[in-house]
Every structure is written in C-alpha cells, then in structure tokens.
N, C-alpha and C positions, 0 to 999 in steps of 0.2 A: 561488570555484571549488569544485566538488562531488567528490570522493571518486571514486576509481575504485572499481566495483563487481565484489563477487564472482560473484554472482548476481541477474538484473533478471526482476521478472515483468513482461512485456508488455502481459496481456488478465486482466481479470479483470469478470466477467460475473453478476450475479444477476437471473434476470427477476423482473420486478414481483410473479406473483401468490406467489414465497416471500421476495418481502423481508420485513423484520421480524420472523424466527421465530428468528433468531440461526444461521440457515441458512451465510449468507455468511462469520459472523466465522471459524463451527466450521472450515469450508473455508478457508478464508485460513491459520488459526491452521496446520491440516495440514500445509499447503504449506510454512508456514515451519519449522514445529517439525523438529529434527534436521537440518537445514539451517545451517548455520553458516558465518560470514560477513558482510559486508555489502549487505545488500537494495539493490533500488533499485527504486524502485516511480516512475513517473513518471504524474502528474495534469491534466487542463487545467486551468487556471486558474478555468473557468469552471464545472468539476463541481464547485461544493459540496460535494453529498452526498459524493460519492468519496471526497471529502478527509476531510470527519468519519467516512468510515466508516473511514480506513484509519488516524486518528488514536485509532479507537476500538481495535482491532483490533490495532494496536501503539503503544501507549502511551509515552511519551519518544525516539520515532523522532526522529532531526531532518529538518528541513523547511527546502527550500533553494529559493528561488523563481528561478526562473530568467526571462528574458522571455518564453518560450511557453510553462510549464509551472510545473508545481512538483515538486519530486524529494524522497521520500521516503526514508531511509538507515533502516535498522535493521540493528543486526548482535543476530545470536541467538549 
C-alpha cells in the first residue's frame, strides 16, 4: 500500500527536439525544490524512459509498483 500524498504532479511533458539538454531535470528539479512533502509522481509501466528520467531527477525516491502504474514518492 503506497503513502498518502502531499502533493501529486500529474503531467509532465518535454518535447523531443529539447530532450537531452538537462532542460527537463532543471524544470522538474523547480517544481520540486521548496515544495515540501511527499511527491507522487505516477509512471506507466511501460514509459521506460519516464521512469529513468524521474529516477534521475530524484534520486532515492521510492518506487512502488502498482498493477497499472508505478508510483514515485519523494519527500523534499
């Protein structure tokens, strides 16, 4: 069973032609930073990349796999 959350981001979006330029994590990092609490970031299973980005992004988050998803917790 996964943690009730303090704050969930929903949508998180980087188009292709700024991937790779550490575009996304800087914006990620924003949103989080001063934010205090526990994240929940929810993944499909099947986004890969997603996942490594968000494992990159926040580092010792736990990772809670659920049957349709997978649920990301961080607390800042």
């Amino acid at each position: 069973m996964a943690p009730e959350a303090d704050l969930i981001l929903a949508e998180f979006f980087v188009a292709r032609p700024y991937r790779g330029r550490g575009l996304g994590r800087e914006a990620a990092q924003a949103v989080v930073a001063g934010r205090g609490g526990l994240w929940q970031l929810r993944v499909l299973p099947a986004n890969e990349p997603a996942l490594a980005f968000w494992r990159r992004v926040l580092p010792g988050a736990e990772v809670v796999e659920l049957p349709d998803d997978v649920v990301l917790w961080h607390r800042t």
